[in-house]
N, C-alpha and C positions, 0 to 999 in steps of 0.2 A: 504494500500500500504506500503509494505515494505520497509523502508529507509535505506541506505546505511550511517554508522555511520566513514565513512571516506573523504573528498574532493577527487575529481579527479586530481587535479591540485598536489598533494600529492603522487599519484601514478605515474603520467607522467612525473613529474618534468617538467622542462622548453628546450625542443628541439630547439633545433641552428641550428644543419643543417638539409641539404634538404632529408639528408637517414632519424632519427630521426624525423622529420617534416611528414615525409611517416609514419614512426612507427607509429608514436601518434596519425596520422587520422584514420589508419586500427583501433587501440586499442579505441578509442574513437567511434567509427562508433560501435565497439562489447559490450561494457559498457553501452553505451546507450542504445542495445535493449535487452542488459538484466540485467541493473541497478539493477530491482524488487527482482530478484534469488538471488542475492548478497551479503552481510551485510559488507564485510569488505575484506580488503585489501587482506590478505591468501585466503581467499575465491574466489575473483575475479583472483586473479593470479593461480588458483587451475583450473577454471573454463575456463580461456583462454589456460593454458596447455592442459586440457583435449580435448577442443576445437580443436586445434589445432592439434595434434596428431593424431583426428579420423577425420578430415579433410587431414589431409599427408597422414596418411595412406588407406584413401578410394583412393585420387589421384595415389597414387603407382601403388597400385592395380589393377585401370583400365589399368595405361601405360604400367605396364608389362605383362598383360595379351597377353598370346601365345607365349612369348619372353623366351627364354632359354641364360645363360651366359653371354657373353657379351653383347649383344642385350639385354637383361632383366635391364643389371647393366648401361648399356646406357640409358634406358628408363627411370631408378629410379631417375638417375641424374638429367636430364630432369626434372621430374618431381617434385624434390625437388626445385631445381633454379627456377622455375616457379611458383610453392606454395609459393615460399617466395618473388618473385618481384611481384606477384597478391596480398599476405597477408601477407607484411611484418611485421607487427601488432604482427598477430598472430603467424607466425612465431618465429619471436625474444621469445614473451610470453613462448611459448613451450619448446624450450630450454635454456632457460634462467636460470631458478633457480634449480637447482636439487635437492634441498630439497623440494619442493612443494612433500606433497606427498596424498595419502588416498586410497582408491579401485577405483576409476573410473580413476585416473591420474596413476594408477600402472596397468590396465588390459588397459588402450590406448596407453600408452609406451611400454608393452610386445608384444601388438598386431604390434604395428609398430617394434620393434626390432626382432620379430621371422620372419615377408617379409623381413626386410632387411639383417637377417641371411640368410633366404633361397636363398637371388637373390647371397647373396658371394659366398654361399654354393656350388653354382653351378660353381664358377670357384677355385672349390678345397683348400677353406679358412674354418679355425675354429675356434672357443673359442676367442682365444687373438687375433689372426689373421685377423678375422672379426672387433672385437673391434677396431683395431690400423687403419685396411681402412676405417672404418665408420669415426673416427675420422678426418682422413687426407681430405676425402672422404667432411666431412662438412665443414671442413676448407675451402677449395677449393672454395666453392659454395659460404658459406657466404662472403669470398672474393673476389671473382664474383659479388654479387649480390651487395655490398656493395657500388664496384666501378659505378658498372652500375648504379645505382641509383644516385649516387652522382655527378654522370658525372666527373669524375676525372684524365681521362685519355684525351690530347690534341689531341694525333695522330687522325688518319681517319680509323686506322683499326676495321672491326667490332666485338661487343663482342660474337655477338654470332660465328663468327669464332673463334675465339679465345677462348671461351670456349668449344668446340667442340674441337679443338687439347687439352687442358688442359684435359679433360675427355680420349682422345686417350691414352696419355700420362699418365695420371691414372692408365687406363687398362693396360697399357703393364707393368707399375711399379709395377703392385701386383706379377710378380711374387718374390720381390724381401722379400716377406713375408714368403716365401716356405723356410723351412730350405733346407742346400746345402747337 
């Protein structure tokens, strides 16, 4: 049996709150069932990226299947925010470091970056264009998800209205990427 020549408690550091407290059971729940594959720290953060990615990206895939444009870029959202309040773990893992890199964490990020090229693709976005709404586009979510999780917000209004007009309001701000 192959041992892992680094502590866990080294990789998770010490979680305080209740979003974090969420991170580190997801991550802890995945280290454990694959401790053995492992050996060291780059390796397990290589290995939760990869993880993750070809996990988001099979989710996409099913959501926007039949979906064209907006309807596609609404499903992805969706589908993103919900990958990450079910695996926040792995989530966070994924995008977390961007130097993780090697051939399976470079062919699971092109495969999720060419769907999520193609769902922009379809509402007349490109190159930088894409890049700048994916970015906003995460933003959004993981602020979203952040809140939701942490329960941070006092009012009574619900999130997931609320992110549903935040997504509305996405959509109608890309045209604001289209040069004039």
């Amino acid at each position: 049996m192959n041992q892992p020549n680094f502590d866990i408690n080294e990789l998770l550091a010490t979680p305080t709150s209740s979003w974090h407290k969420k991170i580190a059971a997801d991550l802890i729940s995945e280290i454990e069932r694959h401790l053995v594959e492992v050996g060291t720290i780059p390796e397990m953060r290589r290995f939760l990226a990869v993880k993750g990615y070809r996990e988001l990206h099979q989710r996409i895939e099913r959501e926007i299947e039949g979906k064209k444009d907006s309807d596609a870029l609404r499903a992805m959202a969706y589908a993103m925010r919900n990958y990450s309040l079910e695996r926040p773990g792995l989530s966070a893992a994924t995008f977390r470091d961007p130097v993780v890199d090697g051939p399976e964490w470079l062919e699971a990020g092109s495969k999720l970056a060419r769907t999520v090229s193609e769902v922009f693709s379809q509402l007349g976005l490109k190159g930088e264009q894409v890049q700048h709404a994916l970015r906003v586009l995460r933003s959004l979510i993981r602020g979203f998800v952040i809140h939701e999780m942490a329960a941070s917000y006092l009012d009574s209004l619900e999130y997931e209205r609320s992110y549903e007009l935040a997504i509305e309001i996405f959509i109608q701000g890309l045209s604001a990427l289209n040069p004039k």
